[in-house]
N, C-alpha and C positions, 0 to 999 in steps of 0.2 A: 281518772279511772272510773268514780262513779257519774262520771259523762258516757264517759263511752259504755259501762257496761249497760245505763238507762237506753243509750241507742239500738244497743244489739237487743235487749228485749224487744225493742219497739218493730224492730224487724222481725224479729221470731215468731211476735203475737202475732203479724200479716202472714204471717209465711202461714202461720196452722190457722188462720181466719182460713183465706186460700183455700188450701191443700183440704181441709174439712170441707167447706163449699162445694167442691170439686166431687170429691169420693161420694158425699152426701147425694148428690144429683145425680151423679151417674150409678150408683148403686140401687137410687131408688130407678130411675130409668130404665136399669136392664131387666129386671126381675118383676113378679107381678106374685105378693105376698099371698094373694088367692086365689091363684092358678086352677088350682088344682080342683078346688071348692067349684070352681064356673061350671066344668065339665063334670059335676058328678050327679047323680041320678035319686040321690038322698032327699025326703020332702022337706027336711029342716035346713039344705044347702042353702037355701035365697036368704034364710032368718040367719042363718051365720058367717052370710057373706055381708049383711047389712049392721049386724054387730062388728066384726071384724075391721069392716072401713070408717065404722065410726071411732072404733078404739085405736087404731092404727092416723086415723087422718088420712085415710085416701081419698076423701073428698077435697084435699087442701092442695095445691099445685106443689111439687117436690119445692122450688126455690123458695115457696111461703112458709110450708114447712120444714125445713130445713132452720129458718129464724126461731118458728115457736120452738126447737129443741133446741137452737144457740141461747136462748132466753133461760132456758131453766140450767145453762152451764153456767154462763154470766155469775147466777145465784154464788159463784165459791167466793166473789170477793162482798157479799153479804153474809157468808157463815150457811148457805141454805142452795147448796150446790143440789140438782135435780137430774139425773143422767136417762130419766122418766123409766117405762118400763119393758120390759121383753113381752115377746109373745105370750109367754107362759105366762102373764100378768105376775110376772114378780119384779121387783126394784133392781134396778139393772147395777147401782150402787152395791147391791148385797154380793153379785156374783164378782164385780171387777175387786172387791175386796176381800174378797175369798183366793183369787185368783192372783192377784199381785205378787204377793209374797212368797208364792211357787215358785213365779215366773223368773221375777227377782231374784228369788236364792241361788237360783240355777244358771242364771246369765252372769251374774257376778263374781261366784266364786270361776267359772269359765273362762269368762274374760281375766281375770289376777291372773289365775295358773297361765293363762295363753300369750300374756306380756310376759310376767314373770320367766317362762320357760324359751317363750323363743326367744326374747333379747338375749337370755344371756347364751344359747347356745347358738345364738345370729352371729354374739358378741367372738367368743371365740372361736368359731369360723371363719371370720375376717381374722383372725390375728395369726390362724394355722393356713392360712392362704394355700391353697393346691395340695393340703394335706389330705391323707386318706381321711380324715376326719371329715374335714372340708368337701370331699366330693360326697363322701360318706349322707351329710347333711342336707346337701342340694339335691341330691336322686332323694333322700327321704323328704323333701320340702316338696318336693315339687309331684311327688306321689300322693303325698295328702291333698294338698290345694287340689288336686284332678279327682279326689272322690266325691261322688256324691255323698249326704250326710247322713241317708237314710240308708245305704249299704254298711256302712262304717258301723251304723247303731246295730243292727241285725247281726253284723259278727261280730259286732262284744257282744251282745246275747247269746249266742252260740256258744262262744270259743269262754267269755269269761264269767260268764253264768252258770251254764247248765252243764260244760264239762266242768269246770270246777268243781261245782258244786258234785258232781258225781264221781270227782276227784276226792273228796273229803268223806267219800266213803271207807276209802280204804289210804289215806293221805300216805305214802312213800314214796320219794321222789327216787327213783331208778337211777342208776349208774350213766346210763345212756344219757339221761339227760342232766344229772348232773354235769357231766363231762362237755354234754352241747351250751346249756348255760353257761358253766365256766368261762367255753372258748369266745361266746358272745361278747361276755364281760369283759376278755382281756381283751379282746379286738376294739371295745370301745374307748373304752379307758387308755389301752395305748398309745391309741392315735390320739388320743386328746394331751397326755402326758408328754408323750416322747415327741422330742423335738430334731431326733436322727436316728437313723435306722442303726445306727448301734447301741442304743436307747430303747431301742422297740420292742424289741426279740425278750430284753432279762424282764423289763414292764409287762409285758404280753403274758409272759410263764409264770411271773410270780401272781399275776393275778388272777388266771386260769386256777393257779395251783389252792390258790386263797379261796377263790369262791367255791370250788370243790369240797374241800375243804367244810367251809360253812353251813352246805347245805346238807354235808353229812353229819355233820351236829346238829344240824336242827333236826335231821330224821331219828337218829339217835334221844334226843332231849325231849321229842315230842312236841316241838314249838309249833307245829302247826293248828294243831287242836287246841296247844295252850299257849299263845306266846306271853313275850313280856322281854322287855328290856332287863331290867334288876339293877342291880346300884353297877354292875360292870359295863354293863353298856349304855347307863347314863354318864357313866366315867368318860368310857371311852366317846361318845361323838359331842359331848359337852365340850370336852377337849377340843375335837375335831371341829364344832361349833366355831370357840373363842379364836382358835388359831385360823379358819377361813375369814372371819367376821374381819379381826382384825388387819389380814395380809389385804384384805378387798377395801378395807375404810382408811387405813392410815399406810400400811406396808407394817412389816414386823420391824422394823428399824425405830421406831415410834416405838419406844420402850416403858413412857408412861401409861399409852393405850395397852399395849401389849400384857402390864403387869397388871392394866385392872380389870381386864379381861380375862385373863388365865384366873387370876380372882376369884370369880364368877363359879370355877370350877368347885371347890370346894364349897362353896356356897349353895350351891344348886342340892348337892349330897346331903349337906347338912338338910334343906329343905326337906328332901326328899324321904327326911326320917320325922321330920316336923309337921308337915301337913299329908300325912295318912290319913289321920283321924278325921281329918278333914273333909277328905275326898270319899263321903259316903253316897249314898243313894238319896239324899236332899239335899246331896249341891246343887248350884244353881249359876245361871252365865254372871249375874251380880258377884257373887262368890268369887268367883275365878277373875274378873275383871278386879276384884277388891285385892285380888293377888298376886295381879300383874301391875295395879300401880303401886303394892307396898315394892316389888321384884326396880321396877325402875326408878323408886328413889333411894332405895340400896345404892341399884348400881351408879347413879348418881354420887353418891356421899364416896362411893369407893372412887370414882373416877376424879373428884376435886383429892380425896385423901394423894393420887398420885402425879397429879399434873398440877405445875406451877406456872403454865402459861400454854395460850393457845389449847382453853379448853374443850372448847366446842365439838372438836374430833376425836375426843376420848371419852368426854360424854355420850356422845353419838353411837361410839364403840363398847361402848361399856354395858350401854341400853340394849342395845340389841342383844348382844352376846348373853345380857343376862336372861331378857323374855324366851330366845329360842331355848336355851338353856334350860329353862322351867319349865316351856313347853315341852321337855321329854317328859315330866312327870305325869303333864296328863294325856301324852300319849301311851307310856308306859300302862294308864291304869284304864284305857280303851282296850289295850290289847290284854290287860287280865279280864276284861269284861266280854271278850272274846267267845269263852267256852261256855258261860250263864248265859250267854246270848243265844248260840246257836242251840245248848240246851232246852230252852222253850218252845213248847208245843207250839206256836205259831210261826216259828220259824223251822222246825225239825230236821237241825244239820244240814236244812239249806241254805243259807244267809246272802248268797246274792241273790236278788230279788230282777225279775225280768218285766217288772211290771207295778205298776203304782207306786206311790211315795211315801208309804208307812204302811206298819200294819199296826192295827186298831186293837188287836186282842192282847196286845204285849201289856204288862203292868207299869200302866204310866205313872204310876208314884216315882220309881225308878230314875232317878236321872240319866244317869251313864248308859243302860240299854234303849233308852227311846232315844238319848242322843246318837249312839252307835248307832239305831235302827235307821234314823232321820240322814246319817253320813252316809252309810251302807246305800242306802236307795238313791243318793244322788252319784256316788260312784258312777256307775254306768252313763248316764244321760252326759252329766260334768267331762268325761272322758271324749267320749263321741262329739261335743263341742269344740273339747280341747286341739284333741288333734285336727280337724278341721281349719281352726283359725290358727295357730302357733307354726303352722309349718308357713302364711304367711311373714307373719313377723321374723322368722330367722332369715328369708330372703330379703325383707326391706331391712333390717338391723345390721346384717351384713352388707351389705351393697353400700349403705348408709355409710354405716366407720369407713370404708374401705376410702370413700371418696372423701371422709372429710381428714382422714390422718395423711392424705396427699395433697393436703393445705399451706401454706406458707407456716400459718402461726401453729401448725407442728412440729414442722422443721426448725421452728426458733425456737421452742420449749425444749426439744431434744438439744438445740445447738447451748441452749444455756445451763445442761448437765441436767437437766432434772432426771429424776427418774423414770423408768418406761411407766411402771404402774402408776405413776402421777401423770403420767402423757394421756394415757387411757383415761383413766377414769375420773380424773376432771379437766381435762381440756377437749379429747375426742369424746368420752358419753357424751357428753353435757350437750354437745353439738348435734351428737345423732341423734337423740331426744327429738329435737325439734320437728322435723320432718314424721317422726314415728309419732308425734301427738295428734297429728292429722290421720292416722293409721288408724290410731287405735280410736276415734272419735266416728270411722265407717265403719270398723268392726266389731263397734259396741252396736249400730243398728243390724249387722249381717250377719250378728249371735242370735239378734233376739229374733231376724227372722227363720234362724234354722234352730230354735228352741219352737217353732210351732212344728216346724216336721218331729222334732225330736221328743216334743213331748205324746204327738198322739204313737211313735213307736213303740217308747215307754208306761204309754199309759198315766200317763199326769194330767190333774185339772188345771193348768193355766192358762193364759193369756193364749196361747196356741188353741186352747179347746174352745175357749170361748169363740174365737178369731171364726174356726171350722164350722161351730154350730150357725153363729150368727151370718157364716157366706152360705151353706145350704138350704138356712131355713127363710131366708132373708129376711132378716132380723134386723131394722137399720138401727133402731134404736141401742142395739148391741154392737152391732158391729161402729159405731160412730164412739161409743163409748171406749171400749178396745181401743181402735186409734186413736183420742185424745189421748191416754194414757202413753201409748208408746213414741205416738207422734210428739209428744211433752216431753218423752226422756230424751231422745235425737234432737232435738233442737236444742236444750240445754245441755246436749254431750258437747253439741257443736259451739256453746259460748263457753264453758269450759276449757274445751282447745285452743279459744282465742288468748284466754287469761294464763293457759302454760306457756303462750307464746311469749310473753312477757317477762315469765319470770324466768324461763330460760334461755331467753338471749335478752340481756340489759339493752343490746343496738334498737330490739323494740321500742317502740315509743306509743303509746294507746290514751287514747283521750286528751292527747295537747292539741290537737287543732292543727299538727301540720301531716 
């Protein structure tokens, strides 16, 4: 293994020797940094066009200089990495570091949500085969993948910005749409549920009637200006939690998993009377992290307290179930931090934000509002990603299962009694994994090239502005910097996806030599 993963570096490091070579040359080629300077009419133009080429190295041939600036990257495997400087004579290290951790917040958590959501609504689309659901999915897949990403950003600015926000003027949700939501709901939820049309119709109404229902309670309760869960609806999807967790990790048959899970339920309550105090305006993500590994070795000691063998799968169940489980409490106390938020003069009952990625006037002692403020602003851009790249993944993750549970060694796992939800989800996922890890190893580079559209929409400084400044102003120094960076994470997306390949099919074999 560490044969082959030393190989795949050694090709990666030619690929981006290459590929930098390449961009370096041609970028310096096409553009002419003092164009503009030749032709102007200024008596200091010749004094700073001869400054200019001496700070820049236009007197040095692009392929010569192109080395002098591989020489000062070289510098990272001596501790004394040199990315040299921009135009603006600043350290071009100062802005990709500034600029990273934008870029990154926002490609990452896009890419989760965009695997996360489409496998499993790819996943259940193959299972509902020619259901309304199923066609439901593919008109919706395939309307995404055909939009541009800078249309998509523009009408969540519109539609989920600026009415919104002039929705919150007067927050009452109407009858009308009460009743259109509803029908939305039950139309979706139906077709996913019901498995016969005499199934569909009582699914369809009870749930129309439900969400109705809900939304007149919250107009009623005022949860829009003030939500929050409370100990009843930590109850209840705590509940709703442990019982998906478990039917998805073991099946509810698995009655040790099952009882250390439901568990969890009164544990999470109890919590959630115990660390109040806790969750002041000087927490901090150390905090919370300190909370989530006291949270899974709970549910650890409750998982061995009920399983006497083949523990693994009730640990596994037990973990989970407890972290989402406590994650309502500090979702619960975002959304009491709701109405302080849009209270402040810098946000003034507006709180979707159509532009930048914080605002600077808020009281950043505050943990819980700068963290809301910091969610809040990636909403919008995170969304415009999401849908873009997820309505791929539901057409490869479906197409995917469909072809691998028409396999021989499905038909013998079905032929030897197991169960369906064991057929799925460890003999067919585990297979359509494979093929989806080459997916998601393009579509982590095809985020982060529509995080550059996406950020000058929204207005964010990242890796996208820098990219825009450094190709208008021809900036090589910049713009060569940018691409190491990016071109550094795609290449190591792509030996990543070599090493899932391994662990997801054992038949792999990597680094024996045959």
């Amino acid at each position: 293994m560490l044969a082959f993963i030393a190989r795949r570096l050694g090709a990666l490091i030619v690929v981006l020797f290459g590929s930098s070579f390449i961009l370096y040359n041609l970028a310096a080629i096409s553009g002419d940094p003092i164009g503009a300077l030749r032709f102007s009419d200024d008596r200091e133009a010749e004094a700073l066009i001869k400054e200019l080429e001496e700070f820049l190295r236009l007197d040095v041939p692009p392929p010569l200089r192109y080395f002098i600036w591989l020489r000062g990257i070289l510098g990272v495997f001596t501790g004394n990495v040199d990315f040299g400087q921009t135009r603006l004579r600043g350290p071009v290290s100062t802005e990709l570091f500034a600029a990273i951790p934008v870029t990154i917040r926002l490609v990452l958590i896009a890419t989760i949500l965009s695997i996360v959501i489409g496998i499993a609504l790819g996943i259940i689309s193959a299972l509902r085969q020619y259901s309304r659901f199923d066609y439901s999915m593919t008109f919706f897949a395939f309307l995404l993948f055909s939009l541009p990403i800078f249309w998509v950003a523009v009408l969540l600015k519109r539609y989920l910005a600026i009415t919104f926000n002039n929705f919150l003027e007067d927050p009452y949700i109407s009858m009308r749409w009460r009743i259109t939501l509803g029908l939305v709901i039950g139309l979706i939820f139906a077709s996913l549920f019901a498995r016969s049309r005499r199934l569909f119709w009582p699914i369809f109404g009870a749930l129309t009637l439900g969400m109705v229902g809900f939304l007149t309670f919250v107009n009623e309760a005022g949860l829009i200006l003030n939500p929050r869960l409370g100990l009843v609806g930590i109850l209840f999807f705590s509940l709703l939690i442990c019982v998906g967790i478990t039917f998805v990790s073991t099946g509810l048959s698995n009655r040790p998993a099952l009882y250390s899970s439901l568990t969890m339920v009164p544990l999470t309550i109890v919590s959630y009377f115990g660390i109040q105090g806790q969750l002041n305006a000087s927490t901090s993500i150390p905090r919370l992290l300190g909370f989530a590994l006291i949270t899974s070795a709970v549910a650890v000691v409750v998982a061995l307290i009920f399983a006497r063998q083949d523990r693994g799968p009730v640990i596994r169940t037990a973990v989970l179930s407890a972290l989402l489980s406590a994650n309502l409490i500090v979702v619960d106390k975002f959304m009491r931090t709701w109405k302080p938020y849009m209270e402040e003069d810098a946000v003034n009952f507006r709180p979707i934000p159509t532009i930048g990625q914080a605002k600077e006037l808020l009281p950043q002692e505050d943990f819980w509002i700068v963290t809301l403020d910091t969610l809040i602003h990636l909403f919008l851009p995170t969304v415009a990603l999401m849908l873009i790249s997820f309505a791929g993944y539901i057409r490869y993750s479906r197409g995917t299962l469909l072809e691998v549970l028409n396999q021989d060694f499905i038909r013998t796992a079905r032929a030897k009694g197991l169960t369906e939800r064991t057929v799925i989800m460890r003999h067919a996922f585990r297979n359509t994994m494979i093929p989806l890890a080459t997916i998601m190893v393009v579509d982590f580079a095809g985020i982060v090239g529509g995080a550059i559209i996406t950020e000058q929409v929204f207005g964010w400084n990242g890796m996208g502005t820098l990219f825009n400044r450094a190709v208008s102003t021809i900036d090589l120094n910049l713009l060569m910097g940018v691409f190491s960076i990016t071109a550094t994470l795609a290449v190591l997306a792509n030996l990543v996806a070599d090493l899932l390949y391994s662990a997801l099919d054992p038949r792999i074999r990597v680094g024996g030599g045959k």
